[in-house]
Backbone as a printed PyTorch tensor [residue, N CA C, xyz], in Angstrom:
tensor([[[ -1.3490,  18.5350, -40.0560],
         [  0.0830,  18.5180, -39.8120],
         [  0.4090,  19.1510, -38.4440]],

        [[ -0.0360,  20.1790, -38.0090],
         [ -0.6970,  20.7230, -37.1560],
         [ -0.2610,  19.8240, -35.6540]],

        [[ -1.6140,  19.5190, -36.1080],
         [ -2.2980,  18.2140, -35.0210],
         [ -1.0200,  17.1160, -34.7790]],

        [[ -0.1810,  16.7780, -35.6150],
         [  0.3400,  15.9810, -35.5780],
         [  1.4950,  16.2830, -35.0810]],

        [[  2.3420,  17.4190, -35.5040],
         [  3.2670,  18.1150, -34.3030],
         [  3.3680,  18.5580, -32.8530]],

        [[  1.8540,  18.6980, -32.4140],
         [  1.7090,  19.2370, -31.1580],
         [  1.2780,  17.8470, -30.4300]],

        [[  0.6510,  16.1930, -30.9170],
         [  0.6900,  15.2490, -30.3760],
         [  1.8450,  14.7000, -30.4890]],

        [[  3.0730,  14.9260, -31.0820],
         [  4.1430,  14.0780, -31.2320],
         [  4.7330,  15.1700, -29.5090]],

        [[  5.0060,  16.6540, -30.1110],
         [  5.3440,  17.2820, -28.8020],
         [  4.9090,  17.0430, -27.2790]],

        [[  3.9750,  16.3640, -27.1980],
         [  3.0670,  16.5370, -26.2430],
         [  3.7790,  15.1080, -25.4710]],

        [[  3.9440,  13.9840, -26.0770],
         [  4.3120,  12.6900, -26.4680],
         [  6.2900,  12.5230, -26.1820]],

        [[  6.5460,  13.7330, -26.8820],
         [  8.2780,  14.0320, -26.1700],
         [  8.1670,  14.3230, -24.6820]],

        [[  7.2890,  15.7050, -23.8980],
         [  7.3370,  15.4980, -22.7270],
         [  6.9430,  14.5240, -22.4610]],

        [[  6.0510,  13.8130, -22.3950],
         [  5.6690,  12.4350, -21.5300],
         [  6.8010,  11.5360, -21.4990]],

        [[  7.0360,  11.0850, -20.0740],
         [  7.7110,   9.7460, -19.5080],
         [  7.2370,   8.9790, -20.0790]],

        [[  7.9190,   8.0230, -21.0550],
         [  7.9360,   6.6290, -21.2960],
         [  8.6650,   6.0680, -20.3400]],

        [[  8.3270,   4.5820, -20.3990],
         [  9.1100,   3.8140, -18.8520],
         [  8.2330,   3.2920, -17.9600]],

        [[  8.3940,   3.8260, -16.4050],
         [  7.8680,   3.6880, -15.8240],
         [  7.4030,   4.7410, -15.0400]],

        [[  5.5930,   4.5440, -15.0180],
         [  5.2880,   5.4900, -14.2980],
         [  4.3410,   5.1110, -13.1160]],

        [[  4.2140,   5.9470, -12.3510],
         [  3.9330,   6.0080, -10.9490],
         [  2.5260,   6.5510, -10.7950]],

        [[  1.7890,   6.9400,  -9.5780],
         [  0.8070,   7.4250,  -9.6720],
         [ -0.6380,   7.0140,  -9.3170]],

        [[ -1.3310,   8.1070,  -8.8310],
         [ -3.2180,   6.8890,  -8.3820],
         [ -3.9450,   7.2500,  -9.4700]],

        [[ -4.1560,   6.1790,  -9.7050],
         [ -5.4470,   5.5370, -10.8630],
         [ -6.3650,   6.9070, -10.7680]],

        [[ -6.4440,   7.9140, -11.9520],
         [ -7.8560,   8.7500, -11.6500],
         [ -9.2670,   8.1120, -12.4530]],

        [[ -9.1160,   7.6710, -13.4960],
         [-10.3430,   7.2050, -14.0000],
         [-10.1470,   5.6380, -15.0030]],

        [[-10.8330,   4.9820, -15.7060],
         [-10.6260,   4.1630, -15.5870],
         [-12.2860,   3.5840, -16.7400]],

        [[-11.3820,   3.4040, -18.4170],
         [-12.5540,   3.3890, -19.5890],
         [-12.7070,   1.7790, -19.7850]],

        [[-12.8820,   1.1840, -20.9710],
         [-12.6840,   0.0200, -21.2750],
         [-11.6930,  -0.2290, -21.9420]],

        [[-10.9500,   0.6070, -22.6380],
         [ -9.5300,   0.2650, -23.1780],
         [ -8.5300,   1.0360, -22.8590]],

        [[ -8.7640,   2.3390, -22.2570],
         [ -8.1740,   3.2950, -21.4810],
         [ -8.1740,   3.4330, -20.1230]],

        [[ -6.8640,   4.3000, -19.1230],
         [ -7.1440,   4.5620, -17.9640],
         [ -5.9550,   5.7730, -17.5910]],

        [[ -6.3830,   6.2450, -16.8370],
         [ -5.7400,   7.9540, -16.1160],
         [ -5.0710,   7.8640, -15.1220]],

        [[ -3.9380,   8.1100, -15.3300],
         [ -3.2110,   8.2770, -13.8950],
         [ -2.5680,   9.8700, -13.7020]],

        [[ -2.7640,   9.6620, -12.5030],
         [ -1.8700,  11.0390, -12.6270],
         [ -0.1880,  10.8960, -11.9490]],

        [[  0.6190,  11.4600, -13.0760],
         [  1.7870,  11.1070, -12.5770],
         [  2.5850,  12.4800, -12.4880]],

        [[  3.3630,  12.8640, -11.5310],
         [  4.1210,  14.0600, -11.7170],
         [  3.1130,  15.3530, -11.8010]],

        [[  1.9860,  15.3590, -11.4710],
         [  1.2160,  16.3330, -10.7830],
         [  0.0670,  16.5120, -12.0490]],

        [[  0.5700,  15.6730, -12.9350],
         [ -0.3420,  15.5210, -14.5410],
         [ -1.1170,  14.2610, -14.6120]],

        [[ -1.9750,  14.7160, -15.6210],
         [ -2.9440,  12.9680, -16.0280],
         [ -2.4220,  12.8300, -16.7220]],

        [[ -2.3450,  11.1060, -17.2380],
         [ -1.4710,  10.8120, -18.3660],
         [ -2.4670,   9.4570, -18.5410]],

        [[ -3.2910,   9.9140, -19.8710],
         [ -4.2740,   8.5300, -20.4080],
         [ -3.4400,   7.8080, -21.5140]],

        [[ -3.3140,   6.7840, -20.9780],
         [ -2.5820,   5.6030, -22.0620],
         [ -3.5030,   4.1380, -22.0050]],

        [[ -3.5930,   3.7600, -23.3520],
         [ -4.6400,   2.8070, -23.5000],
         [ -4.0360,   0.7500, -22.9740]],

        [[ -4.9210,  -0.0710, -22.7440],
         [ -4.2640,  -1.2340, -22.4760],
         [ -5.2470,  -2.5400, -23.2740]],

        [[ -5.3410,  -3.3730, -23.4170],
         [ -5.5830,  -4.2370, -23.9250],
         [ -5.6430,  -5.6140, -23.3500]],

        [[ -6.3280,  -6.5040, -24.0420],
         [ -6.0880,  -8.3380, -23.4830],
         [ -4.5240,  -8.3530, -23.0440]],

        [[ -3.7090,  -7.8690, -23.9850],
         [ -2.1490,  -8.2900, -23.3230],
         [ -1.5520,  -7.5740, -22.5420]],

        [[ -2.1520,  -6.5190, -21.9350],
         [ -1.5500,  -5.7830, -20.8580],
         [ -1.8580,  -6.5970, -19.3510]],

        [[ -0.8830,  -6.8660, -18.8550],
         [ -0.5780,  -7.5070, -17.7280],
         [ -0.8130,  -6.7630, -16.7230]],

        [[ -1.3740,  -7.1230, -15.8240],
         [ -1.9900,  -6.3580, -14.2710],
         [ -2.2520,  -7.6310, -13.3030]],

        [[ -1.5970,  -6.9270, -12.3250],
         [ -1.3390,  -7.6170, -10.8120],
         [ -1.5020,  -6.2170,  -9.5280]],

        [[ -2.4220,  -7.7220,  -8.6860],
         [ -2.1860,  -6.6610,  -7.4240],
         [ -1.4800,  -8.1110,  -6.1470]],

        [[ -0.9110,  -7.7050,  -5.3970],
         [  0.0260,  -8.7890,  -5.0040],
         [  0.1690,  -9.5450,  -5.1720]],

        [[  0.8680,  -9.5250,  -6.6110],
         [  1.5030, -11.1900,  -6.9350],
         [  0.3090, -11.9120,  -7.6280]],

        [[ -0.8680, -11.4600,  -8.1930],
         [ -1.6600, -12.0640,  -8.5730],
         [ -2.5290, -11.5370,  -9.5790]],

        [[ -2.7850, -11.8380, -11.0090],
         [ -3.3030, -11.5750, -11.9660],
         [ -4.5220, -11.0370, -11.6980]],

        [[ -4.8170,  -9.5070, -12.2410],
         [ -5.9180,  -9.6810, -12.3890],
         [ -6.8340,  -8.6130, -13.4780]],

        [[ -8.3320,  -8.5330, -13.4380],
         [ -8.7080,  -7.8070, -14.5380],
         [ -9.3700,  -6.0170, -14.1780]],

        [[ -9.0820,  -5.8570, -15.5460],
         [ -9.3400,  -4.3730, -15.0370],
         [-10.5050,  -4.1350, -14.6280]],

        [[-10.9870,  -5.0240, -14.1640],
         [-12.8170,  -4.6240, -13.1970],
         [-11.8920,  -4.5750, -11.8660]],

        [[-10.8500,  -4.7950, -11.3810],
         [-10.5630,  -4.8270,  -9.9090],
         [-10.1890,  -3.6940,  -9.8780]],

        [[ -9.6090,  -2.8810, -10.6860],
         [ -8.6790,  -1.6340, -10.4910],
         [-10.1890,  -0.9040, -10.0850]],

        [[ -9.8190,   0.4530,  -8.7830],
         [-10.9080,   1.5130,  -8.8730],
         [ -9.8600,   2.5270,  -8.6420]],

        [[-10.5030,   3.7110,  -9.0600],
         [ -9.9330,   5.1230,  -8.7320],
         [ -9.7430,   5.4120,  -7.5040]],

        [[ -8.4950,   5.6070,  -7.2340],
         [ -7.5770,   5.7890,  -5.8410],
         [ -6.2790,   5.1140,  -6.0580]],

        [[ -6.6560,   4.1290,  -6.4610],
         [ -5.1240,   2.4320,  -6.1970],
         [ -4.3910,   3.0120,  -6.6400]],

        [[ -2.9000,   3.0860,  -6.3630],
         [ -1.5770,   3.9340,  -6.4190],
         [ -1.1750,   2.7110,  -7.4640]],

        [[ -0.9720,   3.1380,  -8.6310],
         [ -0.2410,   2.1070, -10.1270],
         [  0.8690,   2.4760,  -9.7610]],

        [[  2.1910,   1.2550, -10.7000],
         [  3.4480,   1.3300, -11.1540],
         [  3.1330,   0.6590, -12.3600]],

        [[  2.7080,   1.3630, -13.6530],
         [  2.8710,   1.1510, -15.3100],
         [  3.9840,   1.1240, -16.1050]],

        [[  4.3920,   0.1980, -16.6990],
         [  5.5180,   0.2900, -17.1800],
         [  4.8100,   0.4940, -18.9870]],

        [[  4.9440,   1.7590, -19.1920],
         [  4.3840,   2.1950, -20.3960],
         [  5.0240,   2.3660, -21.8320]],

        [[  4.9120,   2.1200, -23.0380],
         [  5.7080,   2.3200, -24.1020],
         [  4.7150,   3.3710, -25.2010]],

        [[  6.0130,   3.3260, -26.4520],
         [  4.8040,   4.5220, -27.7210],
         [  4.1730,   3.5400, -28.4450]],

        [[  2.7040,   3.2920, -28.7050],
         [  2.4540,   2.3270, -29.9540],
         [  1.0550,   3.1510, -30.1790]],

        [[  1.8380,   3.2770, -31.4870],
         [  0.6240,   3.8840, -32.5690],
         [  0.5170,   5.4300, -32.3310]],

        [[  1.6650,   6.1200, -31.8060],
         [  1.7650,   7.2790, -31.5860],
         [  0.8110,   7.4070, -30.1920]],

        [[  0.4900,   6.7690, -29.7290],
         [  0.4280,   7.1220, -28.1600],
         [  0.6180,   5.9500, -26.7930]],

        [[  0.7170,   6.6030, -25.7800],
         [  0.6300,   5.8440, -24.5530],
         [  0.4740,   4.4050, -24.5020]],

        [[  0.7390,   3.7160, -24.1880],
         [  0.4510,   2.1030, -24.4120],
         [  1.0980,   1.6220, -23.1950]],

        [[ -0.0280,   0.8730, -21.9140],
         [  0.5410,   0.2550, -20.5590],
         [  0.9250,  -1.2750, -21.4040]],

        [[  1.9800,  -1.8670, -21.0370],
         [  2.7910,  -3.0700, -21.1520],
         [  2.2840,  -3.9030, -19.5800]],

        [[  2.4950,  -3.1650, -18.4930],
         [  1.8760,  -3.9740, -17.3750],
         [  1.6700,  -3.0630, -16.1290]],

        [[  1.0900,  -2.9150, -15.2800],
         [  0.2150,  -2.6730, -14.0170],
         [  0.0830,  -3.2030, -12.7370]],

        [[  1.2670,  -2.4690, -12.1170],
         [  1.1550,  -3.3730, -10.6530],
         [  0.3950,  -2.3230,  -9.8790]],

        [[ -0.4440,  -2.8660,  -8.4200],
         [ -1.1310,  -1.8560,  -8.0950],
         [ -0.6380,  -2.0300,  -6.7630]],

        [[  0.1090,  -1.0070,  -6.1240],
         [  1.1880,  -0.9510,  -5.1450],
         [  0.7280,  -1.4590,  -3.9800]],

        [[ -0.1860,  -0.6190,  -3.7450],
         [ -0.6440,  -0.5100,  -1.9940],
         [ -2.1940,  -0.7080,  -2.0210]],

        [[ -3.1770,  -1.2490,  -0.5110],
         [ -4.0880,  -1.4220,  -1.1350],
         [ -5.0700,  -0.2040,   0.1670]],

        [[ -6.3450,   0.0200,  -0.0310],
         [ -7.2090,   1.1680,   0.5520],
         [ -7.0640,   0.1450,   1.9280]],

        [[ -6.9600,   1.2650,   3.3440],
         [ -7.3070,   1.4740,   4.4780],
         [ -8.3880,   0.8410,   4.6650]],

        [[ -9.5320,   0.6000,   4.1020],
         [-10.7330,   0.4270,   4.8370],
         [-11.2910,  -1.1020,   3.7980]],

        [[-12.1130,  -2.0110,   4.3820],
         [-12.3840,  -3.4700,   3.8090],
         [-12.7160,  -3.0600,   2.4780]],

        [[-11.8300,  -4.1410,   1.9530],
         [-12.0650,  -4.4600,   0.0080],
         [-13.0460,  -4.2820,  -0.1120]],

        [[-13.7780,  -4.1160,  -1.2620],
         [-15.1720,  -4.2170,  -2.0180],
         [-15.6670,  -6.0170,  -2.4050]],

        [[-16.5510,  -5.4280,  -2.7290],
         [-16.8500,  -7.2730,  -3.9400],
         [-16.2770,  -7.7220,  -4.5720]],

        [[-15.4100,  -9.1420,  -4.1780],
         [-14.8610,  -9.0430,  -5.4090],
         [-13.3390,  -9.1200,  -5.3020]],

        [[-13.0600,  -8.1410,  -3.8400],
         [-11.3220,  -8.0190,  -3.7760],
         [-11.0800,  -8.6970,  -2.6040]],

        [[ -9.5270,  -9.0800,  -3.0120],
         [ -9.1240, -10.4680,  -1.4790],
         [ -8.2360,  -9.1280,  -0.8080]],

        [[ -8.7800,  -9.2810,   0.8350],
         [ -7.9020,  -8.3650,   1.9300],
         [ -6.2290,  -9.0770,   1.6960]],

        [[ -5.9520,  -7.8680,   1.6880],
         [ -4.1890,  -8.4250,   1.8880],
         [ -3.0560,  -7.3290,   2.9160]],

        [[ -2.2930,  -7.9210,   3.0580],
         [ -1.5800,  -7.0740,   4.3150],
         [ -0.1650,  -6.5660,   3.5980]],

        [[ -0.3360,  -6.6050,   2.5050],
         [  0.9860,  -6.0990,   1.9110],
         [  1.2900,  -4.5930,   2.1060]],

        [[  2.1830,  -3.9610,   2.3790],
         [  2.7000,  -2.6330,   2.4730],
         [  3.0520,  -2.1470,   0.9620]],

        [[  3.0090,  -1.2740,   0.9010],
         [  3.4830,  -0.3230,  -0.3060],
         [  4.7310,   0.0610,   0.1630]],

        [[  6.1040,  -0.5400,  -1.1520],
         [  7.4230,  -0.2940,  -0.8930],
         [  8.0410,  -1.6310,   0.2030]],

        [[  7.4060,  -2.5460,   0.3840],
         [  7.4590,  -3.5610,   1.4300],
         [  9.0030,  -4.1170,   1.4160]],

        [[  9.4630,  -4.6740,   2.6040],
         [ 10.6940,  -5.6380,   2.2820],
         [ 10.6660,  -6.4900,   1.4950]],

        [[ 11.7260,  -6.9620,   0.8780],
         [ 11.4740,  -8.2820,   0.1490],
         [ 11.5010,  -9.2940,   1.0700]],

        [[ 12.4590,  -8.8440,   2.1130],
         [ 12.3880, -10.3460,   3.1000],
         [ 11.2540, -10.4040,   4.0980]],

        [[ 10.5640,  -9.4770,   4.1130],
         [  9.2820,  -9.3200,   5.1470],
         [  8.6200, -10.9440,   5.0220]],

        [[  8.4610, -11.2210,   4.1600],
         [  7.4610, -12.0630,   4.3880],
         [  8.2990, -13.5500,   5.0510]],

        [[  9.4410, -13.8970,   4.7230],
         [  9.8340, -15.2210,   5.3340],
         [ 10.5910, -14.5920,   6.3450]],

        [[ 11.3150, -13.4520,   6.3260],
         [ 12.3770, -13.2340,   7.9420],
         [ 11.6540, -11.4610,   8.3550]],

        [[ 10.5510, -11.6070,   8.8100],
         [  9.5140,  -9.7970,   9.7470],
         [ 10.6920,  -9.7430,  10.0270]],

        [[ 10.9540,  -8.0440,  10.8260],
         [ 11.9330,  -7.7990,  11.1780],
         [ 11.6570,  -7.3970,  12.6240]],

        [[ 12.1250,  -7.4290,  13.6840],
         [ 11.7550,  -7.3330,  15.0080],
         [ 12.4090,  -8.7030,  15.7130]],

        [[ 12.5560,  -8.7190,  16.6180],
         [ 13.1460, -10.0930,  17.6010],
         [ 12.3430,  -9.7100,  18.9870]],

        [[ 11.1970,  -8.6190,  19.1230],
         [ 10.5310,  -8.7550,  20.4690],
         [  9.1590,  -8.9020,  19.8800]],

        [[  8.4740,  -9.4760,  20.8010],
         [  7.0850,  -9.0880,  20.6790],
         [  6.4930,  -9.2580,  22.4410]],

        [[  5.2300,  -8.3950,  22.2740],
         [  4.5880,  -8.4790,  23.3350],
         [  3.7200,  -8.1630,  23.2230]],

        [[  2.3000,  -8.5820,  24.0830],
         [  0.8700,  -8.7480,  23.8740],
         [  0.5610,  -7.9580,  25.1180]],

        [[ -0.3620,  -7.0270,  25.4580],
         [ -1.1860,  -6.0490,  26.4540],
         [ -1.8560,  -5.1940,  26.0780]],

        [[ -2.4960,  -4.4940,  26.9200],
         [ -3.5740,  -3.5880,  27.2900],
         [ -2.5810,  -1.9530,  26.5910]],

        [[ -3.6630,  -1.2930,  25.3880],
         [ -3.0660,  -0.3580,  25.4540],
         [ -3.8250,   0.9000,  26.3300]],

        [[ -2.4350,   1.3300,  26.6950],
         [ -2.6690,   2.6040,  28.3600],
         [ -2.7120,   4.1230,  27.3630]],

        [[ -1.9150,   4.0080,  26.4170],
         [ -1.6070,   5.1850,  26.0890],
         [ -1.2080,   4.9430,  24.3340]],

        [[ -1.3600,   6.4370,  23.6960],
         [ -0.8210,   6.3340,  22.5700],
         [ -1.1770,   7.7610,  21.6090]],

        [[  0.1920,   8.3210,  21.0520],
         [ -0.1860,   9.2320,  20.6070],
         [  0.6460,   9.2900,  19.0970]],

        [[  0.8060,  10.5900,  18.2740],
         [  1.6890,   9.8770,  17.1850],
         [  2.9290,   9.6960,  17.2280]],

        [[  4.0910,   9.6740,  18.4660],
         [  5.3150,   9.4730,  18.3740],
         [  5.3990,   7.6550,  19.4590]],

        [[  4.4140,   7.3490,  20.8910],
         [  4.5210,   6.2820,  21.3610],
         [  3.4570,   5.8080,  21.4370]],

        [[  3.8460,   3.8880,  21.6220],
         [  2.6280,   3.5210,  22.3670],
         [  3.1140,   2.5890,  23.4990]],

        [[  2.4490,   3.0800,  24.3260],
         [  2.6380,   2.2750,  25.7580],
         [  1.6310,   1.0600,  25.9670]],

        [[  1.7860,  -0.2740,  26.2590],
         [  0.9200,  -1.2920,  26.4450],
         [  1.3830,  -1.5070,  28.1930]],

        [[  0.1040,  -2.7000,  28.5360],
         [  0.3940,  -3.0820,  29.9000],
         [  0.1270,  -4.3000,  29.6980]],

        [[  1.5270,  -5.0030,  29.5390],
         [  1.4870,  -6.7500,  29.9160],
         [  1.4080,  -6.7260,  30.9670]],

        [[  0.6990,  -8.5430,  31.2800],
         [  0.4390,  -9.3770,  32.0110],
         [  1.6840,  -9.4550,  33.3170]],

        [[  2.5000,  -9.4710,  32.9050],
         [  4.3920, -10.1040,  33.0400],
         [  4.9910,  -8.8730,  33.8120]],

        [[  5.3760,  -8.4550,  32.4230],
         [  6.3890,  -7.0260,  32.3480],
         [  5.6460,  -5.7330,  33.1420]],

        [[  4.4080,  -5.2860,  32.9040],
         [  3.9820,  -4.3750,  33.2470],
         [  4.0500,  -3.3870,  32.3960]],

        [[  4.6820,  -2.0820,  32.2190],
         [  4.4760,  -0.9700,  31.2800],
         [  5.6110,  -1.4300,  30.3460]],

        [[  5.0490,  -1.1110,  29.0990],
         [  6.0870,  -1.0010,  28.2720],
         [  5.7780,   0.0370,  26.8540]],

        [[  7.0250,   0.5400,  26.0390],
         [  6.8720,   1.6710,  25.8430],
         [  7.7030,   1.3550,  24.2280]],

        [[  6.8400,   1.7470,  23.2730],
         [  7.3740,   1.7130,  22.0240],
         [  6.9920,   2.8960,  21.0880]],

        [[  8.2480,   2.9180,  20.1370],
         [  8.7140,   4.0880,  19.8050],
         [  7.3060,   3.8760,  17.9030]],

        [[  6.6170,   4.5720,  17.6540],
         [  5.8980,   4.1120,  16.5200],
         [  6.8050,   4.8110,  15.2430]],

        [[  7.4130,   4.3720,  14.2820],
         [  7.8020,   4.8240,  12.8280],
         [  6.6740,   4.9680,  11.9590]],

        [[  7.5660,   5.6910,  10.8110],
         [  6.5970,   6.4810,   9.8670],
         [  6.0500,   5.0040,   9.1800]],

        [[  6.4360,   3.9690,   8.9060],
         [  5.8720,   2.6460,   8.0970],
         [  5.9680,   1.9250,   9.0670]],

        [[  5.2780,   1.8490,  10.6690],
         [  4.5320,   0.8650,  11.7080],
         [  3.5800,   0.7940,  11.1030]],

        [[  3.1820,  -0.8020,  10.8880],
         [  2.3140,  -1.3150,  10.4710],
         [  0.9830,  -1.8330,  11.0770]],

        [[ -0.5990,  -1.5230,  10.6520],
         [ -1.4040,  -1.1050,  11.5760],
         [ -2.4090,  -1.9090,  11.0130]],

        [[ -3.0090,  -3.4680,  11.9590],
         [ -3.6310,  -4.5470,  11.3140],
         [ -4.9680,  -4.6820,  12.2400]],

        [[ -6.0430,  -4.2290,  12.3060],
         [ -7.3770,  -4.2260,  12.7740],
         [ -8.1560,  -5.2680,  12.0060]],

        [[ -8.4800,  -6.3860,  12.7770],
         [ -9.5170,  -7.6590,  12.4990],
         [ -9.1220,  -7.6400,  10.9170]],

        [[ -7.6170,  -8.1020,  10.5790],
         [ -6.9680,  -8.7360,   9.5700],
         [ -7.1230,  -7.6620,   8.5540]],

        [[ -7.6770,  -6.8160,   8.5250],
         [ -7.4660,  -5.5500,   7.2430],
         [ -6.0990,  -4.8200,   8.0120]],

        [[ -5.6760,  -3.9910,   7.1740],
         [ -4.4000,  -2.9700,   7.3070],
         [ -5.4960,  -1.5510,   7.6470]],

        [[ -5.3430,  -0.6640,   8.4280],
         [ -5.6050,   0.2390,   8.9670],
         [ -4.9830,   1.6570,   9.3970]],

        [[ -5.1670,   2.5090,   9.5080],
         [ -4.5420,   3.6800,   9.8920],
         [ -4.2880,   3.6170,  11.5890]],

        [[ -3.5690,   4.4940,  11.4330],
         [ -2.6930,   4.8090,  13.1500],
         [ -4.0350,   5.2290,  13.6110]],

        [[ -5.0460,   6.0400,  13.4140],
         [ -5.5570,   6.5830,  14.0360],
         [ -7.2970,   5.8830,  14.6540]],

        [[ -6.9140,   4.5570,  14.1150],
         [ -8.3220,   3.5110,  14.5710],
         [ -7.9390,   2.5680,  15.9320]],

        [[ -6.7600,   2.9640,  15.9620],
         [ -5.9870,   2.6860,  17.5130],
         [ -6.3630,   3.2550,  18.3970]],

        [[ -6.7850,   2.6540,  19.9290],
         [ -7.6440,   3.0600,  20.9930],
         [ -7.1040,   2.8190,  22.1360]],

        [[ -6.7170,   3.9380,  23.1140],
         [ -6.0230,   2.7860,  24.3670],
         [ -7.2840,   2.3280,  24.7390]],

        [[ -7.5850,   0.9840,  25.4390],
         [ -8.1910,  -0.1140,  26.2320],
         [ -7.8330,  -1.4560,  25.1030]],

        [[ -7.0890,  -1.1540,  24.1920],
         [ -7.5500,  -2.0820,  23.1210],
         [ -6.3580,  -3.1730,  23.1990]],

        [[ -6.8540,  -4.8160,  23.2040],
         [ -5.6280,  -5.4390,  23.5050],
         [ -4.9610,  -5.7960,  22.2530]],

        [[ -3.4640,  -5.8620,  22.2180],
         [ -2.7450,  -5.5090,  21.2980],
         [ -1.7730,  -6.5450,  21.1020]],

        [[ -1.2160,  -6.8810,  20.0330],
         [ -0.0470,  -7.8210,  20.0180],
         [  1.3890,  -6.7620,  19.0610]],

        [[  2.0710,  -6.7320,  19.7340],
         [  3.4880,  -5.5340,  18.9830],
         [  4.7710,  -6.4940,  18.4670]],

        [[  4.7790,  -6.2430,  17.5190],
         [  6.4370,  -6.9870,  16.9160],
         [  7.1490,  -5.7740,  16.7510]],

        [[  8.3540,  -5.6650,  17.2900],
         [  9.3500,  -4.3640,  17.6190],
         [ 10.7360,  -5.1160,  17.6850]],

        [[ 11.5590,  -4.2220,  17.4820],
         [ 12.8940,  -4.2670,  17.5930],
         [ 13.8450,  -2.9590,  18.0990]],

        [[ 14.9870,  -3.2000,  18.3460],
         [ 15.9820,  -2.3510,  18.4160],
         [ 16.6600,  -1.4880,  17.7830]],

        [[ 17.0470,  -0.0630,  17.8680],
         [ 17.0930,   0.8560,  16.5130],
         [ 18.4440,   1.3950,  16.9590]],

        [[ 19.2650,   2.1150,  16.2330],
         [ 20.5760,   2.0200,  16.7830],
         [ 21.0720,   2.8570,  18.3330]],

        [[ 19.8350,   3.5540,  18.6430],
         [ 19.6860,   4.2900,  19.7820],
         [ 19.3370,   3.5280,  20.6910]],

        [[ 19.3840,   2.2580,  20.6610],
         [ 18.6240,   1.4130,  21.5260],
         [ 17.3840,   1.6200,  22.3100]],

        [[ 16.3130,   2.0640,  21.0920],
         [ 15.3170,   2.3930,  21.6220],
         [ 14.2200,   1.6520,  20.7640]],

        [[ 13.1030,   0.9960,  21.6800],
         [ 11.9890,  -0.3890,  21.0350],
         [ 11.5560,   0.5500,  19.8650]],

        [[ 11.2510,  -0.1810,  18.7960],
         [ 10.4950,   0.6240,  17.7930],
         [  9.2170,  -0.7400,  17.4280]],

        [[  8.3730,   0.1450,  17.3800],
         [  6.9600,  -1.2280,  16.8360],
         [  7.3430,  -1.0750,  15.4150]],

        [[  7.2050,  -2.3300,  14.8130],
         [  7.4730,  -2.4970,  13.5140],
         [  5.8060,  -2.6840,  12.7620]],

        [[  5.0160,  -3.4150,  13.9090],
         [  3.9040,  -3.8480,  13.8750],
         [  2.4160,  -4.2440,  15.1630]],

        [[  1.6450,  -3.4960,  15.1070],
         [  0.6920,  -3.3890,  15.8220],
         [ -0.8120,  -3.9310,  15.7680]],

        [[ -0.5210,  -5.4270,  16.0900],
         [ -1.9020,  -5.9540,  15.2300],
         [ -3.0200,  -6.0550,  16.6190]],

        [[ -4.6230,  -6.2410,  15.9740],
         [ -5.5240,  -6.2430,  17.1800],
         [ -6.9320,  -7.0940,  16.1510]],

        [[ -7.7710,  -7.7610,  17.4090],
         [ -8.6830,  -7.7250,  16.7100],
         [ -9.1880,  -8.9410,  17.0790]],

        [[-10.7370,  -9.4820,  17.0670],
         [-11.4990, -10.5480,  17.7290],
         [-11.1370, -12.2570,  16.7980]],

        [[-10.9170, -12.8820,  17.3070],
         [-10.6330, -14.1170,  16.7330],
         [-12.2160, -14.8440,  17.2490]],

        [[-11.9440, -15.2650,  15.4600],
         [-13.6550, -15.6970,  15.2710],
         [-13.4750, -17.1660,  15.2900]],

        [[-14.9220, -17.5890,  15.9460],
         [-14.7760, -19.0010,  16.4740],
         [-15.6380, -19.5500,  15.1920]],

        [[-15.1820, -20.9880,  14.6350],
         [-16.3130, -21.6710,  13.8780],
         [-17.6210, -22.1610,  14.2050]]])
């Protein structure tokens, strides 16, 4: 009776709903997230639904790290995932098995048919630290953009960190205007185009 008061209690604090959080471990009918600075193991099944952009898939793809959004309910007196989106994907090339994708975590909805930016420009980067980056077109000559906290950072078609950025490296920038009228890169892509 015991036992059964302190799992029902245990079961009142826990968020039902939706929860947030990176994947810590990961059983055959169970998996761990930690949400709100806690683990929270809730079990899933054939009918628990999981996607990672927009696309079905099985719990052999999930690994420990991937940032979940579980939308979780009570069945059978505990935890039970209903479905599993897996937000954002690792910095560095997929494993076996996983398709590279360029999706952002928290992304626009309109990103994908209307990017946001109305400049772009292609050059030599001169300079770059964590507030600018300066390129040197062909044309224009210096030019100077402001980097935000979600500039987006695309090295030979994987998504990448700010910090695998190199000046000599030639660059293509999609940027726009911010109400200070000052360029902001929205996006900073680079990388060798492979011949057949």
């Amino acid at each position: 009776m015991l036992l059964l008061l302190l799992t029902l209690a245990q079961m009142m604090q826990m968020k039902m709903g939706i929860v947030r959080g990176p994947l810590l471990a990961i059983e055959k009918t169970a998996l761990t997230v930690e949400a709100e600075g806690k683990p929270v193991r809730c079990r899933y099944d054939a009918r628990t639904w999981m996607e990672r952009d927009g696309q079905r898939i099985a719990a052999a793809a999930l690994v420990p790290g991937d940032r979940l959004e579980m939308v979780t309910d009570l069945k059978d007196a505990g935890c039970y995932v209903r479905t599993i989106h897996v937000l954002d994907i690792p910095s560095q090339a997929p494993g076996p098995g996983r398709r590279p994708s360029m999706k952002r975590e928290y992304s626009s909805p309109t990103e994908q048919f209307a990017p946001r930016g109305d400049i772009t420009a292609t050059g030599l980067v001169t300079d770059i630290d964590d507030k600018w980056l300066t390129i040197r077109t062909r044309n224009d000559g210096p030019k100077k953009f402001l980097l935000r906290h979600d500039t987006r950072y695309v090295g030979d078609g994987f998504r990448v960190d700010h910090d695998t950025l190199r000046a000599g490296k030639r660059v293509f920038v999609r940027a726009g205007h911010n109400f200070e009228g000052v360029i902001e890169a929205y996006q900073v892509i680079w990388g060798e185009i492979m011949k057949p």
